[in-house]
C-alpha positions as CSV (number, residue, x, y, z in Angstrom):
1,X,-17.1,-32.7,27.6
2,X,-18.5,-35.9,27.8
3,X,-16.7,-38.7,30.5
4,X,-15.8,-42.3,28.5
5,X,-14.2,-45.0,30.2
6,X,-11.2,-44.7,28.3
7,X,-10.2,-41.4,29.8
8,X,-9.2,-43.2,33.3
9,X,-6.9,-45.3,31.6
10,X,-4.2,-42.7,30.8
11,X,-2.9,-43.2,27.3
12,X,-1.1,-46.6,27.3
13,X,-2.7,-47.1,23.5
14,X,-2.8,-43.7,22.1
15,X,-4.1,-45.5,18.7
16,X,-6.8,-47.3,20.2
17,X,-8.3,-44.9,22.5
18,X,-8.2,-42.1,19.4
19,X,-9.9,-44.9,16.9
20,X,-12.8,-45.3,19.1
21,X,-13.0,-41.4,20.0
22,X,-12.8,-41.2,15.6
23,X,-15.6,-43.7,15.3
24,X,-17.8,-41.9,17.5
25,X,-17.3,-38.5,15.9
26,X,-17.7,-40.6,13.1
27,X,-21.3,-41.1,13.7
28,X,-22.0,-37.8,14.6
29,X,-20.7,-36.3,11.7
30,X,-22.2,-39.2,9.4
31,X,-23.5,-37.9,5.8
32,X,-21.0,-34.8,6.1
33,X,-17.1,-36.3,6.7
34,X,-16.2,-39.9,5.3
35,X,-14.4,-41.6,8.4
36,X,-11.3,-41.3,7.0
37,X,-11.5,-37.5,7.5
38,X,-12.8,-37.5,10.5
39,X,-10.2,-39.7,12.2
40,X,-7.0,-37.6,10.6
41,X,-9.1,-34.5,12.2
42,X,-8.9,-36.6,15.4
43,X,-4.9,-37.9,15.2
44,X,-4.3,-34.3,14.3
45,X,-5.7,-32.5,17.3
46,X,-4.7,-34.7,19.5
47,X,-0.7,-34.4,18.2
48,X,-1.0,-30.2,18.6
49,X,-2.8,-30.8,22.1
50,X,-0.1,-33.0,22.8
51,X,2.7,-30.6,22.4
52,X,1.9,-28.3,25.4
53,X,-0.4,-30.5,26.9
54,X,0.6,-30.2,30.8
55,X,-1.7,-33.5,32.1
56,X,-1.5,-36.3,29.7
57,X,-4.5,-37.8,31.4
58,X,-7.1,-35.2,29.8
59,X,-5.8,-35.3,26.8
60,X,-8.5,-38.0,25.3
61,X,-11.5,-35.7,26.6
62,X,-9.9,-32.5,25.0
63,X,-8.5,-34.6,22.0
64,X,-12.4,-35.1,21.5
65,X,-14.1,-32.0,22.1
66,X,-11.2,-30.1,20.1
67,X,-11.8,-32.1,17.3
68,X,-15.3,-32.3,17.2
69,X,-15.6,-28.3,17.1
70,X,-12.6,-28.3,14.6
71,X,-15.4,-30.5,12.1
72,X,-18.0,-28.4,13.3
73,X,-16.3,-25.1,11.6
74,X,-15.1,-27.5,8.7
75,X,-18.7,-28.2,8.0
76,X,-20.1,-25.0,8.6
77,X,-17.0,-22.9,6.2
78,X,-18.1,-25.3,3.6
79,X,-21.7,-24.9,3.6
80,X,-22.4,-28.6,4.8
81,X,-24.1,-27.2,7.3
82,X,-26.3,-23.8,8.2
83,X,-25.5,-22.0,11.5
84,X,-28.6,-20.1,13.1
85,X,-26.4,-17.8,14.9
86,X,-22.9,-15.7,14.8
87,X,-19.9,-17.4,15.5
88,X,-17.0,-15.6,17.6
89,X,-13.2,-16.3,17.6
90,X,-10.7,-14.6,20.2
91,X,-7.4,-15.0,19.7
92,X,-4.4,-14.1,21.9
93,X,-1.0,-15.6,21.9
94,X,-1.4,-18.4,24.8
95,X,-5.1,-19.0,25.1
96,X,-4.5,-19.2,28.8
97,X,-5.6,-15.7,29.9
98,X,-7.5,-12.9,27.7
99,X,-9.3,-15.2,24.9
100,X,-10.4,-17.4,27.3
101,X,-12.0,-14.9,29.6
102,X,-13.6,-13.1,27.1
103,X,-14.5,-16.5,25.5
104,X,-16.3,-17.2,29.0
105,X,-17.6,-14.0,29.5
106,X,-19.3,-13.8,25.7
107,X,-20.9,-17.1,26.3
108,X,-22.7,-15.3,29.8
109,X,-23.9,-12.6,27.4
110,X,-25.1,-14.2,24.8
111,X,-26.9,-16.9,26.4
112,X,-26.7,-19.5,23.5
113,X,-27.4,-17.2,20.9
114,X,-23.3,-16.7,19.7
115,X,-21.1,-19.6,19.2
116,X,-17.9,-18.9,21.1
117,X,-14.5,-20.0,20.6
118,X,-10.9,-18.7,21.7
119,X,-7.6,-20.1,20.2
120,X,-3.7,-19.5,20.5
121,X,-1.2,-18.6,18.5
122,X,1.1,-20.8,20.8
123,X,-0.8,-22.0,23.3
124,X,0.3,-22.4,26.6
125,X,0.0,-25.7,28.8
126,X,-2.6,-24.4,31.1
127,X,-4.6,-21.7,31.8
128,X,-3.1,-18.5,33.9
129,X,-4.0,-19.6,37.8
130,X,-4.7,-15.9,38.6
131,X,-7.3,-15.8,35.5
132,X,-9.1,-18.8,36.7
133,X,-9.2,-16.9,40.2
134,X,-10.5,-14.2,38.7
135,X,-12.7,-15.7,36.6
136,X,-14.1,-17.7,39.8
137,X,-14.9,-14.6,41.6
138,X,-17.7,-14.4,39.0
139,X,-19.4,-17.8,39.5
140,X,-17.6,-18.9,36.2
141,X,-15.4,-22.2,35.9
142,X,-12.9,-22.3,34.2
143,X,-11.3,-25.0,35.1
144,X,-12.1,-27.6,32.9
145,X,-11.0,-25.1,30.2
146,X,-7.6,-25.7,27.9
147,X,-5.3,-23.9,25.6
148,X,-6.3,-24.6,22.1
149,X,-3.9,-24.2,18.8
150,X,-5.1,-21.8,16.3
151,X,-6.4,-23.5,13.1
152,X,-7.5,-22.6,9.9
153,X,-10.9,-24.6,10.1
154,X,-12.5,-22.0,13.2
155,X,-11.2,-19.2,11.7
156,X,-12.9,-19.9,7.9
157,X,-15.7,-20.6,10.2
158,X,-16.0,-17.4,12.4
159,X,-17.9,-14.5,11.4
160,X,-16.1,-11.9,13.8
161,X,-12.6,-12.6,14.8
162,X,-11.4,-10.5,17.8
163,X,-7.1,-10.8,18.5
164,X,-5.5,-9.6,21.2
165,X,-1.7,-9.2,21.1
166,X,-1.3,-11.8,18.5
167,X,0.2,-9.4,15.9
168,X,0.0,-11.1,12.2
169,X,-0.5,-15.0,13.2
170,X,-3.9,-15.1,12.6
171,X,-5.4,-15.6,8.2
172,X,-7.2,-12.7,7.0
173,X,-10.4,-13.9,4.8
174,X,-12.5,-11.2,3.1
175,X,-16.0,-11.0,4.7
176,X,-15.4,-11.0,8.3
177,X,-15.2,-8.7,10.7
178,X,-11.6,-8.0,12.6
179,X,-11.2,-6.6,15.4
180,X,-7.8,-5.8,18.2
181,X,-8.6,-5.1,21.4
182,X,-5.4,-3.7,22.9
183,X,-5.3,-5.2,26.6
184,X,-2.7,-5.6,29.1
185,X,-1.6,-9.5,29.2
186,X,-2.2,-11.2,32.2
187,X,0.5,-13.4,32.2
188,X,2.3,-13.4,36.1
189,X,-0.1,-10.5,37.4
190,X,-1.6,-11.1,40.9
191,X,-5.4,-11.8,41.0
192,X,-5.7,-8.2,41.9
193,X,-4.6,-6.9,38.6
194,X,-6.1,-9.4,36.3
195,X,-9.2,-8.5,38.0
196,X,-9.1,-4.7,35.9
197,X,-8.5,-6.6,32.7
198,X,-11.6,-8.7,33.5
199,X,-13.7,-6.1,33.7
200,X,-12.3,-4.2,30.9
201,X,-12.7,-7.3,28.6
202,X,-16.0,-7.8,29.7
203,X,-17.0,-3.8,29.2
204,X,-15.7,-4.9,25.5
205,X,-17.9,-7.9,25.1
206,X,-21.2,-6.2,26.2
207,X,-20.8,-4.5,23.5
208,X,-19.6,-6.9,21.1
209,X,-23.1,-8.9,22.3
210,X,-25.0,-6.3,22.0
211,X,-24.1,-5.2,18.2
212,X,-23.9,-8.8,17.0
213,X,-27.4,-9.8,18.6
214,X,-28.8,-6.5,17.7
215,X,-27.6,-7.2,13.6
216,X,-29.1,-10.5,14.2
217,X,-32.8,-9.3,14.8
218,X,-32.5,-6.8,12.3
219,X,-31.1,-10.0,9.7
220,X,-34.2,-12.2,10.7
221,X,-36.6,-9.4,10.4
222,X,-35.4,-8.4,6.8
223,X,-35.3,-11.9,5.7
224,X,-38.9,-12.0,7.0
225,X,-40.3,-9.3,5.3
């Protein structure tokens, strides 16, 4: 995420801050999203970050990046724009524990060639403690990480969709690929036991990596021939 001034000041003019965050997406996304769409995108993330949204403070910063990845999927799910490689959505119920390591852990694995994200069903206000422990024991920060809300935009936009413990909150569209892992939840587990799901989930996303980047060459090579 990128630091603006803004984000020191707290949010003593919630409009004002989210207008100029609007107007900058606004640019990025200029030729794809009229402003106007771009700003309710904007007001709209921030109101569901806002609901569970345990530090007021960061909520400009992740009011920004939730947003601009929410238009990202918009534009790709509409065909505004092409994406060179598979996208990934894990989905558990909080988006504080299993999505987000396996979120993390996919990213290690696939070294830029997957687009990650992880969403909640209803998200939780932070991220487990014991998962960012965890998690830290294998060089990877997670800290700067947040719950995210579900939304229809990264799911039209995903090509495999992985749940975990979410039952039927998440849409079913034809043409991707679904999977349920079936994994303990870490929720109030020690580090020590989190530390077996860890490794469990990231058994599961070797594999997801390696039949997702393996389909990929085989794609390329096809459309080559």
């Amino acid at each position: 995420m990128t630091d603006h001034p803004e984000h020191g000041l707290g949010l003593q003019d919630n409009t004002e801050v989210l207008q100029r965050i609007s107007a900058r997406l606004a640019d990025r996304f200029a030729g794809i999203f009229a402003a106007e769409t771009v700003e309710r995108y904007v007001f709209e993330s921030y109101t569901a970050l806002a609901r569970t949204a345990k530090i007021s403070t960061y909520l400009p910063s992740t009011t920004e990046h939730f947003a601009s990845d929410r238009l990202a999927a918009l534009a790709k799910s509409k065909g505004a724009v092409a994406s060179e490689v598979p996208e990934v959505l894990f989905v558990c119920v909080q988006n504080a524990g299993r999505s987000q390591m396996a979120a993390a852990l996919l990213n290690v694995e696939a070294k830029g060639r997957i687009r990650v994200r992880s969403a909640g069903s209803l998200p939780a206000a932070e991220l487990d403690p014991a998962v960012v422990a965890a998690m830290s024991e294998m060089g990877l920060d997670l800290t700067r990480d947040y719950p995210k809300p579900l939304t229809d935009d990264v799911v039209r936009a995903s090509d495999v969709v992985i749940t975990m413990g979410c039952g039927d909150s998440c849409p079913i569209y034809p043409g991707k690929r679904y999977e349920d892992w079936e994994l303990a939840d870490p929720a109030g587990l020690p580090v020590e036991a989190v530390r077996i799901i860890r490794d469990e989930i990231h058994d599961r996303v070797k594999e997801l990596a390696a039949s997702l980047l393996n389909n990929t060459v085989v794609d390329k090579e096809e459309s080559n021939t």
